[in-house]
C-alpha positions as CSV (number, residue, x, y, z in Angstrom):
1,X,-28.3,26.8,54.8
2,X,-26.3,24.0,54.9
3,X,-28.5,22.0,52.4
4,X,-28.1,24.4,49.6
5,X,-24.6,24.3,49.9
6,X,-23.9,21.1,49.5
7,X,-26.1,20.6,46.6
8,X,-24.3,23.0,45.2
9,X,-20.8,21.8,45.3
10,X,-22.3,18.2,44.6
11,X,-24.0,19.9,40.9
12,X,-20.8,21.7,40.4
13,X,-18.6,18.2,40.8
14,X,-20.7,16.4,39.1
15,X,-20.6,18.4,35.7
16,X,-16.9,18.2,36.0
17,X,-17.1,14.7,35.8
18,X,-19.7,14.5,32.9
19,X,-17.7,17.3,31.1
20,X,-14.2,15.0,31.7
21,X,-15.8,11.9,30.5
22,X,-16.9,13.7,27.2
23,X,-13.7,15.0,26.6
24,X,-12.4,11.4,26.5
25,X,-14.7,10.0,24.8
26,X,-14.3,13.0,21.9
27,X,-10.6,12.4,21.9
28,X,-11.3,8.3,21.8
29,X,-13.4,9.3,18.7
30,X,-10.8,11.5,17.3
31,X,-8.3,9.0,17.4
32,X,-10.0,6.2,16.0
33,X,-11.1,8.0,13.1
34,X,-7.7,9.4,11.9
35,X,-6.4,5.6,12.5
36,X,-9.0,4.6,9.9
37,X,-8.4,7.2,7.6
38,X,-4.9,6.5,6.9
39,X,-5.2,2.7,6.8
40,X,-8.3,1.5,5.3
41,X,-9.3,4.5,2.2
42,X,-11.6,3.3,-0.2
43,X,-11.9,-0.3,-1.8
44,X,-13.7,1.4,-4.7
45,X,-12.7,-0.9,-8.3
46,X,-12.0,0.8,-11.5
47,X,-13.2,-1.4,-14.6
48,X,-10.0,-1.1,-17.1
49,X,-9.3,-2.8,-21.0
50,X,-6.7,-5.5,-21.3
51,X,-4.1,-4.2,-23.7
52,X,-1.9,-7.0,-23.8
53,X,0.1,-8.9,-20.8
54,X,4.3,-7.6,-20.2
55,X,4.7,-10.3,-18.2
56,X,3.6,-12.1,-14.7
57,X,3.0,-9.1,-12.7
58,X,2.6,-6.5,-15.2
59,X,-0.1,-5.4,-18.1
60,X,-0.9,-2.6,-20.2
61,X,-4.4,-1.5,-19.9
62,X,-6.5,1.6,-20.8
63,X,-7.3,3.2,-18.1
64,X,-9.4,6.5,-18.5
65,X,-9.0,6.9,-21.9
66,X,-5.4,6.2,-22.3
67,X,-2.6,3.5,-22.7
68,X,-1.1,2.4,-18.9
69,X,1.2,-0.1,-17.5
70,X,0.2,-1.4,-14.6
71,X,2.8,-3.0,-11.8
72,X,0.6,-4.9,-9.6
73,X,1.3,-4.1,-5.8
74,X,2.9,-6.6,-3.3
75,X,4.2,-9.5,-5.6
76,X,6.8,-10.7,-8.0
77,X,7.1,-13.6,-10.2
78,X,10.0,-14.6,-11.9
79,X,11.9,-12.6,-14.4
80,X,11.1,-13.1,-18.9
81,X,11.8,-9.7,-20.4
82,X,14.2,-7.5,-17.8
83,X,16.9,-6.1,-19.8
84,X,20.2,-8.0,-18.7
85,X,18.6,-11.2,-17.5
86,X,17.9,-13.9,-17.9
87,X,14.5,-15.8,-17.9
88,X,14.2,-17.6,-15.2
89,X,12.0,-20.8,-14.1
90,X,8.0,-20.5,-14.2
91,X,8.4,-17.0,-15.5
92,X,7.1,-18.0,-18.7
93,X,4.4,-20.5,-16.8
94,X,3.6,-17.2,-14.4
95,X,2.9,-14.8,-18.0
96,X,0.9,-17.3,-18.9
97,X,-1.2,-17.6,-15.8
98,X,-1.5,-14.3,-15.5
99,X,-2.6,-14.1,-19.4
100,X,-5.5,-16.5,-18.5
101,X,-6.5,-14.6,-15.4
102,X,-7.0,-11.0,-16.8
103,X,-8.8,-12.1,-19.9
104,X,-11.1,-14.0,-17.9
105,X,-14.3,-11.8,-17.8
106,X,-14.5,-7.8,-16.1
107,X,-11.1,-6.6,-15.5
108,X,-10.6,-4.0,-12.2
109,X,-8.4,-1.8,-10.5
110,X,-8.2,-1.2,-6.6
111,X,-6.0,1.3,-5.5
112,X,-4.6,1.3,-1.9
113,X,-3.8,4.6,0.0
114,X,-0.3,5.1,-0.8
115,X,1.1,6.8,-3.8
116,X,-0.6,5.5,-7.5
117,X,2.8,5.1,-9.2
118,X,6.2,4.2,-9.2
119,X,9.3,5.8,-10.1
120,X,8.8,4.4,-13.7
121,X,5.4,6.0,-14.3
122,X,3.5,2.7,-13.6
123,X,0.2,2.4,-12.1
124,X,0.5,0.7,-8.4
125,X,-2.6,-1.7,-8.2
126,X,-4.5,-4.7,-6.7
127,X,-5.9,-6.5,-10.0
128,X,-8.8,-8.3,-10.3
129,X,-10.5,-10.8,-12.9
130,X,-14.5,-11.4,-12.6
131,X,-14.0,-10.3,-8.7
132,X,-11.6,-12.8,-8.1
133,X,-8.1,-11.2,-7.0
134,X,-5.2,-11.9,-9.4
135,X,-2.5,-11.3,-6.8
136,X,-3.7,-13.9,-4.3
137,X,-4.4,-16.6,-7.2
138,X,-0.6,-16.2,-8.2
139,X,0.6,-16.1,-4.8
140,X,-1.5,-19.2,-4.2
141,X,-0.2,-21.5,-7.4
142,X,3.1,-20.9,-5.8
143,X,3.7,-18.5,-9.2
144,X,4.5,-15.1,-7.8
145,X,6.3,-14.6,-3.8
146,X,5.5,-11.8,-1.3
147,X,7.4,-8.5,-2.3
148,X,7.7,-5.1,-2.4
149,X,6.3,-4.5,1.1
150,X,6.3,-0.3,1.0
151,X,3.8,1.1,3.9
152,X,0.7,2.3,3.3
153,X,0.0,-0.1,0.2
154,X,-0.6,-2.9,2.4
155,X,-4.1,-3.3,2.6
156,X,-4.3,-7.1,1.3
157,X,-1.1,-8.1,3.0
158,X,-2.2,-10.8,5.7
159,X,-4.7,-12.1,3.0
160,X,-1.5,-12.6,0.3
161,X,0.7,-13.6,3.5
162,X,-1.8,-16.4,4.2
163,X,-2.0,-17.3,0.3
164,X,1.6,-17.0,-0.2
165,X,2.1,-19.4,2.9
166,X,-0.4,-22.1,1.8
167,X,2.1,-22.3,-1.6
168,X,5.4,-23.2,0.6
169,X,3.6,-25.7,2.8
170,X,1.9,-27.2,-0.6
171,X,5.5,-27.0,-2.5
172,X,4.1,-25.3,-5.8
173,X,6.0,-24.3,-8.0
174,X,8.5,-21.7,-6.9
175,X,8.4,-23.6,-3.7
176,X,9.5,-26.5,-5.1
177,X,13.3,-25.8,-4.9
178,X,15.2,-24.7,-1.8
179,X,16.4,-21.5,-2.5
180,X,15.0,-20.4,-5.7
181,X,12.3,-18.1,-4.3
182,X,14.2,-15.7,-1.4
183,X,13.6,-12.3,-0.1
184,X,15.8,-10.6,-2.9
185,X,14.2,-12.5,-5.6
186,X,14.7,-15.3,-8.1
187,X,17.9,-17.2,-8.2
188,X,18.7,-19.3,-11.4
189,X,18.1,-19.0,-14.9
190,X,15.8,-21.7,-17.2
191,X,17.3,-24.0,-19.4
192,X,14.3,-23.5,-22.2
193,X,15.9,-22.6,-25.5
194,X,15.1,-19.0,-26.1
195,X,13.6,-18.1,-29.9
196,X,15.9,-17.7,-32.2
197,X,14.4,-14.1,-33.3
198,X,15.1,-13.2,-29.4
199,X,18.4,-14.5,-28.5
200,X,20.7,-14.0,-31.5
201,X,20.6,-11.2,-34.4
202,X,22.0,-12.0,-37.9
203,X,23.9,-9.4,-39.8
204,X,21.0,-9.1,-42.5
205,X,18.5,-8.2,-39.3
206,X,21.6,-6.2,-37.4
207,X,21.1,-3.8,-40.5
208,X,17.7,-3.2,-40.5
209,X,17.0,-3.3,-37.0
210,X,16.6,0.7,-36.8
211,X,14.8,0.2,-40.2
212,X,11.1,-0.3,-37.7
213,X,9.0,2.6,-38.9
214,X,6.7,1.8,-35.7
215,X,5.4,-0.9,-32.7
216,X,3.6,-2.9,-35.5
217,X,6.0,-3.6,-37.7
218,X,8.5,-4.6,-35.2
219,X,6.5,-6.8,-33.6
220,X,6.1,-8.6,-37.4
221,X,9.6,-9.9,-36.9
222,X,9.7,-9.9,-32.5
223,X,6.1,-10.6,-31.2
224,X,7.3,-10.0,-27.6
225,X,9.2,-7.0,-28.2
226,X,12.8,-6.0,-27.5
227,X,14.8,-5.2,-24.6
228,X,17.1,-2.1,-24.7
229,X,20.5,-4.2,-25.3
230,X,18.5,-5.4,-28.8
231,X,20.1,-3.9,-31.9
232,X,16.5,-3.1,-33.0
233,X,15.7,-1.7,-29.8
234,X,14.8,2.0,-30.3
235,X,13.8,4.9,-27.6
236,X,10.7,5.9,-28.8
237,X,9.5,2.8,-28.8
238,X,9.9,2.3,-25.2
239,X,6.9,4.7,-24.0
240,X,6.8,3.1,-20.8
241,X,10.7,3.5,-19.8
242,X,10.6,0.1,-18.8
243,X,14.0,-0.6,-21.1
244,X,11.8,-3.1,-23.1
245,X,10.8,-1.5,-26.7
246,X,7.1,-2.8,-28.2
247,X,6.1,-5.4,-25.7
C-alpha cells in the first residue's frame, strides 16, 4: 500500500514543478516580446519624390500623393534660413551635401516607433539615398551633430553616435573649432556675404513685395524664398508654418 502512495505524491509533485517551470517560461516569453514591440517596430522604407532641399536636415517631398516637409530624426546642421538668424558656418556646405545625397538615385523613408510628426506638421524620418543612410553620411563628414534625442525614435542612435564620434576624432568640419558644435547648437555666424536680393530690400522692391500673385513668381526675384521678417514674406505662402515663405 505503501508503493502506491508514494507514486502518487511523487506524480502529483512532479506536475507542480513542470506546471511552475511553464509558467516562467510563458511569462519569460511575454516579456521579451512586449520589449521588442516597443523598441524595434518595423524597418519597412517608403520610396518618396524629391521636391526640392529647405536646407541640411530638411526636404520637401511627395509623399502619398501629396506635398510634405520632412525633418529628419536625430540630427542638426547648422542654421541658413531660420527666421532671426543668422547663417552660420557649413550650413551652406551641409545644404549642399545634403542636395547631392537625396538626388542621388531611389529616395526612402523609415519611420521609427514614436510619433510621425512634430509640432510643425513635419514628417519625423530616417532618409535614405540608393540605401545608403543620409543621416549617418552627414554625421560622418562632420556636417550635422547628434540631436534631438526624444525616446522612442532612437532606433539608429549608437550607429549615428558611432558616426558622429568618428567626425570629432577626424576634426571635420564642425569639429574643427572648439566650441562651435555644442549640445544646444551652433555658435557663430559666417562671414560669407549674403545676396543682395536676401539681405537688404530697396524701396522700389519694399512696394511690391505683397505684389507676389504666387510661390513662382516670388521665387523669380528670391530663389531660396523668404523668411517671415521679409517685407515680401506673406502667410499663405508659408504652407508649411516653418516662418520661411516659398523655399
Amino acid at each position: 500500500m505503501k508503493q502506491p502512495l508514494q507514486l502518487t505524491v511523487w506524480l502529483i509533485v512532479t506536475l507542480f514543478l513542470l506546471s511552475a517551470c511553464g509558467t516562467v517560461s510563458s511569462n519569460q516569453s511575454t516579456e521579451t516580446n512586449s520589449h521588442a514591440t516597443t523598441t524595434s517596430g518595423t524597418t519597412d522604407k517608403v520610396e518618396v519624390s524629391l521636391i526640392r532641399i529647405v536646407d541640411g536636415d530638411t526636404i520637401k517631398v511627395n509623399y502619398n500623393g501629396q506635398e510634405e516637409t520632412v525633418r529628419y530624426l536625430l540630427i542638426d546642421t547648422p542654421e541658413t534660413k531660420a527666421p532671426n538668424k543668422c547663417v552660420q558656418p557649413y550650413g551652406k556646405k551641409a545644404s549642399k551635401r545634403n542636395e547631392e545625397l537625396v538626388e542621388n538615385g531611389k529616395l526612402e523613408l523609415e519611420f521609427d516607433v514614436g510619433q510621425r510628426k512634430d509640432k510643425y506638421g513635419r514628417l519625423l524620418a530616417y532618409v535614405y539615398a540608393d540605401g545608403q543612410s543620409v543621416q549617418e553620411t552627414l554625421l560622418k563628414e562632420g556636417l550635422a551633430r547628434l540631436a534631438y534625442v526624444y525616446p522612442p525614435n532612437t532606433r539608429y542612435l549608437d550607429l549615428f553616435e558611432d558616426a558622429e564620434a568618428y567626425a570629432i576624432n577626424a576634426h571635420k568640419a564642425v569639429w574643427q573649432q572648439d566650441g562651435y558644435a555644442t549640445d544646444e547648437g551652433f555658435n557663430g555666424c559666417s562671414f560669407e556675404k549674403k545676396d543682395n536680393a536676401s539681405s537688404h530690400v530697396d524701396q522700389g522692391q519694399s512696394d511690391k513685395a505683397t505684389s507676389f500673385a504666387n510661390c513662382t513668381a516670388l521665387r523669380e526675384t528670391y530663389p531660396e524664398g523668404v523668411p517671415s521678417t521679409h517685407p515680401a514674406y506673406q502667410r499663405k505662402f508659408d504652407r508649411d508654418k516653418d516662418n520661411y515663405a516659398c523655399e
